[in-house]
VEXZA-687562 format. One record per residue: z negated, x, y of N, C-alpha, C, O in turn; residue number from 1; residue in three letters. Coordinates in steps of 0.2 Angstrom, whole numbers, plus 5000, padded with zeros to 4 digits. Each point is the difference from the previous one (the first is absolute). Layout:
# residues N
REC     nw     nu     nv    caw    cau    cav     cw     cu     cv     ow     ou     ov   pos   code
REC      Z      X      Y      Z      X      Y      Z      X      Y      Z      X      Y   NUM    Ala
...
***
This chain:
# residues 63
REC     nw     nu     nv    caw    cau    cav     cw     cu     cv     ow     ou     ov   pos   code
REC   5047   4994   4749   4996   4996   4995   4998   5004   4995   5005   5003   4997     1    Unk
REC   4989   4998   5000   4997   5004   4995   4999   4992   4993   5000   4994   5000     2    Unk
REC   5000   5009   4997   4999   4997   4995   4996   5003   4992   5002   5004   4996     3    Unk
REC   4993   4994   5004   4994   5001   4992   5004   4997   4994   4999   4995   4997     4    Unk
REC   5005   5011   5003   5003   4998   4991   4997   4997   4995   5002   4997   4995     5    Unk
REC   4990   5007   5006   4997   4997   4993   4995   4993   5002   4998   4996   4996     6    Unk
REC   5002   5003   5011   4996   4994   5000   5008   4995   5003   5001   4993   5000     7    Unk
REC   5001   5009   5001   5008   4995   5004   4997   4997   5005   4997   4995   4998     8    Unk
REC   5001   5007   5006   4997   4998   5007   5001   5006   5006   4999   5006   4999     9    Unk
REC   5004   4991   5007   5004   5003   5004   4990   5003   5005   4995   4996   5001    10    Unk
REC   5006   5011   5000   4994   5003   5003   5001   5003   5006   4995   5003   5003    11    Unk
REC   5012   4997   5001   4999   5003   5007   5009   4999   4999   5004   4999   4996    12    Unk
REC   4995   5001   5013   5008   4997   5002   5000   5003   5007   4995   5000   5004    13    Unk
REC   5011   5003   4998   5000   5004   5007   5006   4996   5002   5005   4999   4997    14    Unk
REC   4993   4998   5011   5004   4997   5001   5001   5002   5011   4995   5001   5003    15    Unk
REC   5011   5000   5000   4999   5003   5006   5008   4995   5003   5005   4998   4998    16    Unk
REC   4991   5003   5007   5005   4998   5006   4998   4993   5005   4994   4997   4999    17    Unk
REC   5012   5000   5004   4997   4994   5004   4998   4993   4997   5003   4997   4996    18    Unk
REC   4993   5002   5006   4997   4993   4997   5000   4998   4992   5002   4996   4996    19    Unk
REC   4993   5012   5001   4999   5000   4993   4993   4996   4999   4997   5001   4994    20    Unk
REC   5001   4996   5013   4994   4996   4998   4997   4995   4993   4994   5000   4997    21    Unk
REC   5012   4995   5003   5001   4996   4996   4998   5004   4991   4997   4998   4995    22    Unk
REC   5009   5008   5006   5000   5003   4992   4995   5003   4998   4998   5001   4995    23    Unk
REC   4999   5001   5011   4993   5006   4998   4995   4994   4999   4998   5000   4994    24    Unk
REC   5001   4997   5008   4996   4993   4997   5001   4998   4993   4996   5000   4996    25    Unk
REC   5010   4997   5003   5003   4999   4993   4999   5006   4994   5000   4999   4994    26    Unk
REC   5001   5008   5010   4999   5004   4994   4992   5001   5000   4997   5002   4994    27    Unk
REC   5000   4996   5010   4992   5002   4998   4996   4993   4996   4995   5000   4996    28    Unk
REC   5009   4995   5007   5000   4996   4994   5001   5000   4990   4997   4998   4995    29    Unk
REC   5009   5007   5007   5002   5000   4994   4996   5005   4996   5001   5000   4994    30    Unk
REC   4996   5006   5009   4995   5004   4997   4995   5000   4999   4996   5002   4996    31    Unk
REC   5002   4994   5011   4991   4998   4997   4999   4993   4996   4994   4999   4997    32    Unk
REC   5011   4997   5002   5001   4998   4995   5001   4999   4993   4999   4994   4997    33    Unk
REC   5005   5012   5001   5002   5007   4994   5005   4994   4997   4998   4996   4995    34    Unk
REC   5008   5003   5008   5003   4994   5001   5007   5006   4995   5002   5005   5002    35    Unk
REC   5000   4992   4991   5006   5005   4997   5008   4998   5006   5001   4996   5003    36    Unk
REC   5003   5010   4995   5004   4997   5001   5004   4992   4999   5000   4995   5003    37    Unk
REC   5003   5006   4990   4999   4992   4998   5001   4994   5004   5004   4996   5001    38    Unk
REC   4989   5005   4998   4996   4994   5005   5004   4999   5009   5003   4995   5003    39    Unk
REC   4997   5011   4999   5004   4999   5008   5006   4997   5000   5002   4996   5004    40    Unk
REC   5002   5006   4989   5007   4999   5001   5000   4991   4999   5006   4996   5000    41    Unk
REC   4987   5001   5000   5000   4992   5004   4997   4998   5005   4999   4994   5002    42    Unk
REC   5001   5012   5001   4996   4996   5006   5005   5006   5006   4997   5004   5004    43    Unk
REC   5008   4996   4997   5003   5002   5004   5002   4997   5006   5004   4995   4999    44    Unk
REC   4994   5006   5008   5000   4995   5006   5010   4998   4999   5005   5002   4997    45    Unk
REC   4993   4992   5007   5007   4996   5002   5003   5005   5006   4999   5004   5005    46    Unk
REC   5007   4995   4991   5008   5002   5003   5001   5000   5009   4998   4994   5001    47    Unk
REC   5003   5008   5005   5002   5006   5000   4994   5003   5003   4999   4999   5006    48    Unk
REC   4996   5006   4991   4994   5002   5005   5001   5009   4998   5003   5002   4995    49    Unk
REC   4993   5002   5008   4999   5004   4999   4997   5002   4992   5002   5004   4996    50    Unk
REC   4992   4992   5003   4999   5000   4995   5004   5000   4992   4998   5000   4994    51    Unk
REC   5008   5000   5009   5006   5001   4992   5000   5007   4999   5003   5002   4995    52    Unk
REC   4994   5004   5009   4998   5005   4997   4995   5002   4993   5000   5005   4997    53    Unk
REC   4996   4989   5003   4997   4997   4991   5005   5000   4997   4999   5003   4995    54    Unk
REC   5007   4994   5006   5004   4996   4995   5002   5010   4997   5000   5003   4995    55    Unk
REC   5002   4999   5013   5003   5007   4998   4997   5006   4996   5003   5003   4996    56    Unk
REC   4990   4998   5006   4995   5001   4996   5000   4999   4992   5001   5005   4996    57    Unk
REC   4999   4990   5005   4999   4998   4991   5005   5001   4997   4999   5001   4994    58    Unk
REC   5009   4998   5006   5007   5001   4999   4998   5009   4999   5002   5003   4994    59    Unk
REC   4995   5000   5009   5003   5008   5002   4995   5001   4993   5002   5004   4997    60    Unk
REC   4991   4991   5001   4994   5004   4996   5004   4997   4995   4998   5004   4995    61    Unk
REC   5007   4990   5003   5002   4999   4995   4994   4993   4996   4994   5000   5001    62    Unk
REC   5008   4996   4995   4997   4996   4995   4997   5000   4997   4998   4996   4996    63    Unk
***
Protein backbone atom coordinates (compact mmCIF):
# COMPACT_ATOMS: atom_id res chain seq x y z
CA UNK A 1 0.00 0.00 0.00
CA UNK A 2 1.37 3.50 -1.06
CA UNK A 3 0.30 6.20 0.67
CA UNK A 4 0.20 10.48 -0.40
CA UNK A 5 1.67 11.86 2.89
CA UNK A 6 0.71 15.21 1.85
CA UNK A 7 -2.76 14.67 0.44
CA UNK A 8 -3.42 11.41 3.13
CA UNK A 9 -4.89 9.30 0.42
CA UNK A 10 -3.80 5.91 -0.37
CA UNK A 11 -2.60 5.99 -4.34
CA UNK A 12 -1.57 2.38 -5.45
CA UNK A 13 -1.70 -1.09 -3.58
CA UNK A 14 0.11 -4.39 -4.91
CA UNK A 15 -1.76 -7.21 -3.92
CA UNK A 16 -0.87 -11.07 -5.33
CA UNK A 17 -1.92 -14.57 -4.80
CA UNK A 18 -5.15 -16.78 -4.93
CA UNK A 19 -8.49 -15.19 -4.85
CA UNK A 20 -7.14 -11.55 -4.40
CA UNK A 21 -10.13 -10.57 -6.59
CA UNK A 22 -12.32 -9.18 -3.88
CA UNK A 23 -8.95 -6.93 -2.52
CA UNK A 24 -7.92 -5.59 -5.80
CA UNK A 25 -11.45 -4.28 -6.20
CA UNK A 26 -11.54 -2.66 -2.70
CA UNK A 27 -8.07 -1.20 -3.16
CA UNK A 28 -9.21 0.34 -6.56
CA UNK A 29 -11.89 1.63 -4.83
CA UNK A 30 -10.06 3.11 -2.34
CA UNK A 31 -7.74 4.99 -4.88
CA UNK A 32 -9.99 6.03 -7.27
CA UNK A 33 -11.83 7.29 -4.63
CA UNK A 34 -8.55 9.19 -2.81
CA UNK A 35 -10.34 7.53 0.20
CA UNK A 36 -7.48 8.59 3.44
CA UNK A 37 -6.47 6.07 5.44
CA UNK A 38 -8.52 7.00 8.48
CA UNK A 39 -11.58 6.73 6.78
CA UNK A 40 -10.76 2.65 6.03
CA UNK A 41 -10.07 1.97 9.46
CA UNK A 42 -14.41 2.14 9.39
CA UNK A 43 -15.19 0.39 6.78
CA UNK A 44 -13.30 -2.88 7.34
CA UNK A 45 -15.12 -6.09 6.02
CA UNK A 46 -16.73 -8.60 8.53
CA UNK A 47 -14.69 -11.17 10.39
CA UNK A 48 -13.48 -14.10 9.06
CA UNK A 49 -12.69 -13.28 5.21
CA UNK A 50 -9.71 -12.67 3.33
CA UNK A 51 -10.20 -9.25 3.35
CA UNK A 52 -8.76 -8.73 7.07
CA UNK A 53 -5.67 -8.16 5.12
CA UNK A 54 -7.19 -4.09 5.20
CA UNK A 55 -7.40 -4.57 8.69
CA UNK A 56 -3.53 -5.71 8.29
CA UNK A 57 -2.79 -3.15 5.96
CA UNK A 58 -3.68 -0.30 7.98
CA UNK A 59 -2.27 -1.68 11.41
CA UNK A 60 1.28 -2.10 9.34
CA UNK A 61 0.68 2.09 7.89
CA UNK A 62 -0.22 2.97 11.35
CA UNK A 63 -3.12 5.69 12.64
Amino acid sequence: MVVDEDRRVIVGCTLVGPDVAELIHAATIAIVGEVPPERLWHAVPAYPTVSEVWLRLLEAYGR
